[in-house]
C-alpha positions as CSV (number, residue, x, y, z in Angstrom):
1,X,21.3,-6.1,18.3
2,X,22.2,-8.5,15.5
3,X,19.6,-8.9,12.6
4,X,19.6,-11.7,9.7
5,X,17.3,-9.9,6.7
6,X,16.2,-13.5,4.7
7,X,16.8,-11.9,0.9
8,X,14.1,-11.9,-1.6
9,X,14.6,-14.3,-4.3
10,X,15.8,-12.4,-7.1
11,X,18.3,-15.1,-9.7
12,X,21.4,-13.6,-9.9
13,X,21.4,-9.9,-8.5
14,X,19.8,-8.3,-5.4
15,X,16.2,-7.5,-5.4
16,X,14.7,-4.1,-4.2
17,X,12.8,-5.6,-1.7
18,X,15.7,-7.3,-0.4
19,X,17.6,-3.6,-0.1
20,X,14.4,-2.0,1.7
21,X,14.5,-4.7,4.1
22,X,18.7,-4.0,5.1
23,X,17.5,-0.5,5.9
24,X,14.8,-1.5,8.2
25,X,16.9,-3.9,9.9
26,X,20.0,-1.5,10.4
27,X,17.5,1.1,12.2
28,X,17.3,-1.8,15.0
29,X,21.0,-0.5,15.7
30,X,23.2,-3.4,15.0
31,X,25.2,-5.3,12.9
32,X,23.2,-6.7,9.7
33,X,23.9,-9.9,8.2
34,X,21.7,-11.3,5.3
35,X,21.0,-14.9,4.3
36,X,20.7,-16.0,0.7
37,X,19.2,-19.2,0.0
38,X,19.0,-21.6,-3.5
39,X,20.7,-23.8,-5.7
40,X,23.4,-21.4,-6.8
41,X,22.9,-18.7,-4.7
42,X,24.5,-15.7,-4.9
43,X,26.0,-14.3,-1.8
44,X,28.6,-12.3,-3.7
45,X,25.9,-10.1,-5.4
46,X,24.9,-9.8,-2.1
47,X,28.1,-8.6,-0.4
48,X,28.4,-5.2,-1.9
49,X,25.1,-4.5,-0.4
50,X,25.8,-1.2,2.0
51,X,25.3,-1.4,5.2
52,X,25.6,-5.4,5.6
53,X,28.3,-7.0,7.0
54,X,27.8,-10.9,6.6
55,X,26.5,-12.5,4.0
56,X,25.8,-16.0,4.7
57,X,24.8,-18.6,1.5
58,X,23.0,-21.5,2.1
59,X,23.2,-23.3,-1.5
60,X,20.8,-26.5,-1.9
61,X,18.7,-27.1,-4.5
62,X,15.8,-27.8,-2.0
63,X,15.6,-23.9,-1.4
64,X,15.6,-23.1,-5.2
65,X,12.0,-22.1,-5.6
66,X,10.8,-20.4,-2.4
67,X,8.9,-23.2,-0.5
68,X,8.4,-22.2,2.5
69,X,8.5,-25.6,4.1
70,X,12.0,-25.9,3.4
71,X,13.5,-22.2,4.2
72,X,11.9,-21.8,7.3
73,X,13.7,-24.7,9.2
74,X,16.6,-23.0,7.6
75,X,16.0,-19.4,8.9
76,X,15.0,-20.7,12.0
77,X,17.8,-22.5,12.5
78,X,20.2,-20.7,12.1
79,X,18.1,-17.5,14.3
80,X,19.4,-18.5,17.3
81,X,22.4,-16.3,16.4
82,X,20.2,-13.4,16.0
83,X,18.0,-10.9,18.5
84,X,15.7,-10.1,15.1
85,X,15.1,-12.0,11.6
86,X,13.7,-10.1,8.9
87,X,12.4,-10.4,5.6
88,X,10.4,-8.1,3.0
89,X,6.2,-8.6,3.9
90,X,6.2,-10.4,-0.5
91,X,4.7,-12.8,-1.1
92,X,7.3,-15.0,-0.3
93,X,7.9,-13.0,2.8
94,X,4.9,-13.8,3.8
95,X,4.8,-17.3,3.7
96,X,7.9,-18.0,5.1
97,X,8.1,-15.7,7.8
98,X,5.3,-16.9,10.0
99,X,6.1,-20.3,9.9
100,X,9.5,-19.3,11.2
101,X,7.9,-17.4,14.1
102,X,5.8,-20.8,15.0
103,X,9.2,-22.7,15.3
104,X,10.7,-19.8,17.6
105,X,7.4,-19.5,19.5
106,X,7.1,-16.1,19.1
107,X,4.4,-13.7,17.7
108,X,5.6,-11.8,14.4
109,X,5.4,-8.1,13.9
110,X,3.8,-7.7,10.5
111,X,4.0,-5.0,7.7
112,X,6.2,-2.6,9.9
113,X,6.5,1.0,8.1
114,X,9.2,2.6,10.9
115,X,10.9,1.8,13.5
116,X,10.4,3.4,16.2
117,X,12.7,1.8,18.9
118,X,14.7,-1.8,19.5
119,X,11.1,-3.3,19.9
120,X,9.2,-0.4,18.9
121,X,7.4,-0.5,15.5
122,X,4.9,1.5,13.6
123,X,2.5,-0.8,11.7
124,X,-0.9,-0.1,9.4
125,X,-4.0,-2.2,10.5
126,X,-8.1,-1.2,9.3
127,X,-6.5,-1.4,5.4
128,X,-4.3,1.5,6.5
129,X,-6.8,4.0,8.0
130,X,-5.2,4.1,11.4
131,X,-1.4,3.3,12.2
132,X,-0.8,1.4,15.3
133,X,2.2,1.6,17.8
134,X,3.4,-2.1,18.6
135,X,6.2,-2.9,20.9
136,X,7.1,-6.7,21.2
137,X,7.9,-8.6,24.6
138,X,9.4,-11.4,22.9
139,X,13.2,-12.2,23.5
140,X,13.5,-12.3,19.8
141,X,12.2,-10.8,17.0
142,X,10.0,-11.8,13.4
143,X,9.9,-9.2,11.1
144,X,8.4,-8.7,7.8
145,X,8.7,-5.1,6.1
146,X,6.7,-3.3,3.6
147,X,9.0,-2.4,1.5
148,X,7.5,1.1,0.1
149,X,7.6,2.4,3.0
150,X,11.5,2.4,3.7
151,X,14.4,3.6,1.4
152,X,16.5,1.5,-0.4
153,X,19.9,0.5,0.7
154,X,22.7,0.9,-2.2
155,X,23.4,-2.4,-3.9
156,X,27.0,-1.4,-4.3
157,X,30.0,0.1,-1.3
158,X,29.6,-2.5,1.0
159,X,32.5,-4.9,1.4
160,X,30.4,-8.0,3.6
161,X,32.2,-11.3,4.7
162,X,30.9,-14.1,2.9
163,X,29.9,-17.1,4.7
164,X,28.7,-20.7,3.3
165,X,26.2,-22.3,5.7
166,X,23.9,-25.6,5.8
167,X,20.2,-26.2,6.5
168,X,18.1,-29.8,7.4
169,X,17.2,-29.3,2.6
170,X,14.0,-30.5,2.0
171,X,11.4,-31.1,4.5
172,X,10.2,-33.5,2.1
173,X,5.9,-31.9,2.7
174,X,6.3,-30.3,-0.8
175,X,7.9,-30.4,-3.7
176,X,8.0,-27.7,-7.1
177,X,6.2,-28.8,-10.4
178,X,6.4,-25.9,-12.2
179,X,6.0,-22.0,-12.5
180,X,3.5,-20.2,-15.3
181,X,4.8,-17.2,-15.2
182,X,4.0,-13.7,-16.8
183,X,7.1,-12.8,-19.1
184,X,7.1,-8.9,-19.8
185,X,9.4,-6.6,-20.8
186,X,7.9,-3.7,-18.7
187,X,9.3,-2.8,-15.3
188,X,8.3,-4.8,-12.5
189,X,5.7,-3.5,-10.6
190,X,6.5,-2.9,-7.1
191,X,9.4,-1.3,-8.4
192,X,8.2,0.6,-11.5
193,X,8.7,4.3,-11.1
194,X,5.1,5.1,-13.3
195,X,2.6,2.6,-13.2
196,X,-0.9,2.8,-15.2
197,X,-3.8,0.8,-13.1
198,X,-7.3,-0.1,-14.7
199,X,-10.3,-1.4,-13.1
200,X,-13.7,-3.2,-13.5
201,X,-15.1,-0.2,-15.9
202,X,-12.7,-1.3,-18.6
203,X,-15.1,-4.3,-19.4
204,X,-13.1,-7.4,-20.4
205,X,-9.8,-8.6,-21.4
206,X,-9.9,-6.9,-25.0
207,X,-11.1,-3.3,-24.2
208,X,-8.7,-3.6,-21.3
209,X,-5.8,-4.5,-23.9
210,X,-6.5,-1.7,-26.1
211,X,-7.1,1.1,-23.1
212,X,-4.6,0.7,-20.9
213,X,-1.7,-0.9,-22.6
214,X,-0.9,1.6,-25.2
215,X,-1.0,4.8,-22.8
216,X,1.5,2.2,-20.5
217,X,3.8,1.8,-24.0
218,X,3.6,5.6,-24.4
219,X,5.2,6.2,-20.7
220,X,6.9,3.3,-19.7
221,X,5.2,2.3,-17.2
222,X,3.8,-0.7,-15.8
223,X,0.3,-1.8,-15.8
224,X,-1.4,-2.7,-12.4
225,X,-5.3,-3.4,-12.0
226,X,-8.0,-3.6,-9.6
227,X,-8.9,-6.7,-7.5
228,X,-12.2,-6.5,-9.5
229,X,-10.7,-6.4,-12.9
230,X,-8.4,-9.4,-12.0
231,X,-11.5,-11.6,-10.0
232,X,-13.1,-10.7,-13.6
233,X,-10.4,-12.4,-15.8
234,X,-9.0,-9.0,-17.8
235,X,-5.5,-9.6,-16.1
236,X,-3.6,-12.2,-14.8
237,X,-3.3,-11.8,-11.1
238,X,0.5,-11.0,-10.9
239,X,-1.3,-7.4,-12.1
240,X,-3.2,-6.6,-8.8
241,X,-2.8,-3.8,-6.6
242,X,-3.9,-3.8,-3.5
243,X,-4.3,-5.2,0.4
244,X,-4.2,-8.5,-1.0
245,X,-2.4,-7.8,-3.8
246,X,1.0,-5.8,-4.4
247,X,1.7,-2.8,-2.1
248,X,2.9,-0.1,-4.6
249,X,4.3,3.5,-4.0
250,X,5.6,4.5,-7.7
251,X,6.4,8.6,-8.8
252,X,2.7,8.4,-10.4
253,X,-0.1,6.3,-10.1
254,X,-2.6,6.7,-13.0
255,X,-5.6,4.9,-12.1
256,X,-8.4,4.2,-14.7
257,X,-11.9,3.3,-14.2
258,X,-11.0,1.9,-10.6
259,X,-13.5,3.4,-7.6
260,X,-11.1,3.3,-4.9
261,X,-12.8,0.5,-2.6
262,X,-10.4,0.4,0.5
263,X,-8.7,-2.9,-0.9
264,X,-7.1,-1.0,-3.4
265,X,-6.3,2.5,-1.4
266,X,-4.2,0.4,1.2
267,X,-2.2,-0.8,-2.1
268,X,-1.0,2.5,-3.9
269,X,-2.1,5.3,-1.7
270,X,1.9,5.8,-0.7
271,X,2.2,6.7,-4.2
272,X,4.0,10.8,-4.7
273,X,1.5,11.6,-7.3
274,X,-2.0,9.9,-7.7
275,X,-3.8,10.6,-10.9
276,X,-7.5,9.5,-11.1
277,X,-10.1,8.9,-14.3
278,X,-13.0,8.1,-13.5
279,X,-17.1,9.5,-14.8
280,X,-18.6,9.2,-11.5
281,X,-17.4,12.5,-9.6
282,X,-18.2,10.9,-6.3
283,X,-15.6,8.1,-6.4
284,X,-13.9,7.7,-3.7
285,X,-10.4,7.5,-5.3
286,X,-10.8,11.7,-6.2
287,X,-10.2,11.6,-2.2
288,X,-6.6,10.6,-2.3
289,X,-6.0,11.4,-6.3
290,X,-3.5,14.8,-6.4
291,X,-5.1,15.1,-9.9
292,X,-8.6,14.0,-11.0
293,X,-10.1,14.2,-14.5
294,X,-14.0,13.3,-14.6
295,X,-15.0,11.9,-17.6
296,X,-15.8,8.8,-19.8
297,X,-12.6,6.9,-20.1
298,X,-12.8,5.5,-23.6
299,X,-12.5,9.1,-24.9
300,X,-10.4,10.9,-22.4
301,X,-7.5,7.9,-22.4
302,X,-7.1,7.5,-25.9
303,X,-7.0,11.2,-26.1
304,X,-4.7,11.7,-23.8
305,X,-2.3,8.7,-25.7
306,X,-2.7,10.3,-29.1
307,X,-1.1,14.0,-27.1
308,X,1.9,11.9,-25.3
C-alpha cells in the first residue's frame, strides 16, 4: 500500500503535524511519499524526513496560502497513484481533505488515533467519550490524523527522491487578501511542551493579561483558553483549546478558571499531566486533572508566580 501524506504548511522547514502524519501513514505498511505544495515550496526540507521515500513538490503560487479550492484538485489528481492520501485533521487538513474525498467519491475516515489494520482505524466520536472501530470499504483511502495521538517521525535520516510535479493552479472560486495573524514569540501551541489555559472566570481581556500571562513567562509555556473565554473577547481565537478548537497533548496542562465542559476535555485531555485551579470543588475538570488545587484563582496564581 502506497500513501501520499499532503504536508502541513509550515514556510521553509517541516511542521510537527506534518511528521505525526508520516508515522500514521507508514503503519498502513507501504511506501510513503509526501507532497508539498506553494510558491517556493520546499521539498528538500522535506526529504530528510525518516521514513519517506518520495517527496513530490508541486511549486505554484496558486497553492501559497492553503485554499483549499486550489490544493484539492491537486491532491486529487495526482491520488490516483495512491491506495491512501493523508493529511494532519488542522485546520488546513480539514478543509482540504474532504473536498478531496468528494472528487474521489469516497467517504473520509476522520480524526484517526491508531491504526488498526490496512482499512482498520480507531477513531474518537461523542467529543471523545467512546472510541469507535471503523474499517473502510472504499478502494481508496481519505485520511486525516490527529496528530497528538501518534509519535513524531524524525525530521532528519531519511534520504527521499525528490520529484517536481504540476496541478490544474488556481481554480479561480477564491482568491487570498490577506492574513492577521497573531505574532508571538512563545511556542506554538499544538506543539508546546507546557501550556497554561484560562477560562471564562478570568473576567475580561485585562485580568486575563495580568493572570495568566506572567505565570506562562515564568515556565515557558504557551497560553491556550477556553471556547468561553475566546466567544467572550479575552483572546484571540488562534488561543482555543478544544473540539472545535486546537487538539493539544503537552507534558502539563495548567488549566485556570476553565470548568471542563466536554468541548474543552476532548481538546487537552491526552495531556501526561493535567493540573486544574478552580474554587468550585465540583468542576468537572478535577475528573481528569492528575493535580487539583481548589481555591480562588486571583490569590492562588499569583502566588504560585511569585514561588517559580
Amino acid at each position: 500500500m502506497t500513501a501520499l501524506v499532503f504536508a502541513e504548511p509550515h514556510g521553509d522547514s517541516v511542521a510537527d503535524a506534518t511528521l505525526a502524519a508520516v508515522t500514521a501513514a507508514s503503519q498502513l505498511g507501504g511506501d510513503v511519499h509526501v507532497l508539498v505544495a506553494g510558491s517556493d515550496a520546499a521539498g528538500q526540507a522535506h526529504a530528510g524526513i525518516a521514513g519517506v521515500s518520495k517527496v513530490l513538490v508541486a511549486s505554484d503560487d496558486a497553492y501559497a496560502h492553503g485554499l483549499a479550492e486550489n490544493l484539492a484538485p491537486l491532491i486529487a489528481g495526482l491520488a490516483d497513484g495512491y491506495d491512501a492520501v493523508l493529511a494532519p485533521a488542522t485546520t488546513t487538513g480539514k478543509n482540504v481533505l474532504p473536498r478531496v474525498a468528494a472528487m474521489l467519491d469516497v467517504m473520509q475516515v476522520s480524526d484517526i488515533i491508531n491504526v488498526e489494520g490496512p482499512k482498520t482505524f480507531k477513531r474518537p466520536i461523542y467529543a471523545g467519550n467512546a472510541i469507535a472501530t471503523v474499517e473502510s470499504s472504499d478502494p481508496k483511502l481519505v485520511i486525516t490524523v490527529r496528530t497528538t495521538t501518534f509519535e513524531k517521525a524524525a525530521a532528519e535520516g531519511g534520504s527521499a527522491s525528490v520529484e517536481t510535479v504540476a496541478g490544474p493552479g488556481s481554480a479561480g472560486s477564491s482568491e487570498f487578501v490577506g492574513l492577521d495573524a497573531v505574532k508571538s514569540d512563545r511556542p506554538e501551541l499544538t506543539s508546546a511542551k507546557i501550556i497554561v489555559s484560562g477560562g471564562r472566570a478570568l473576567k475580561d481581556g485585562e485580568t486575563f493579561e495580568q493572570v495568566i500571562t506572567p505565570l506562562a513567562d515564568k515556565l515557558g509555556a504557551a497560553i491556550g483558553a477556553s471556547r468561553a473565554a475566546v466567544d467572550a473577547g479575552y483572546v484571540p481565537n488562534d488561543y482555543q483549546v478544544g473540539q472545535t478548537g486546537k487538539i493539544v497533548a503537552p507534558e502539563v496542562y495548567i488549566a485556570i478558571g476553565i470548568s471542563g465542559a466536554i468541548q474543552h476535555l476532548a481538546g487537552m485531555k491526552d495531556s501526561k499531566t493535567i493540573v486544574a485551579i478552580n474554587k468550585d470543588p465540583d468542576a468537572p475538570i478535577f475528573q481528569v486533572a492528575d493535580v487539583g488545587l481548589v481555591g480562588d484563582l486571583f490569590t492562588v496564581v499569583p502566588e504560585l508566580t511569585s514561588k517559580l
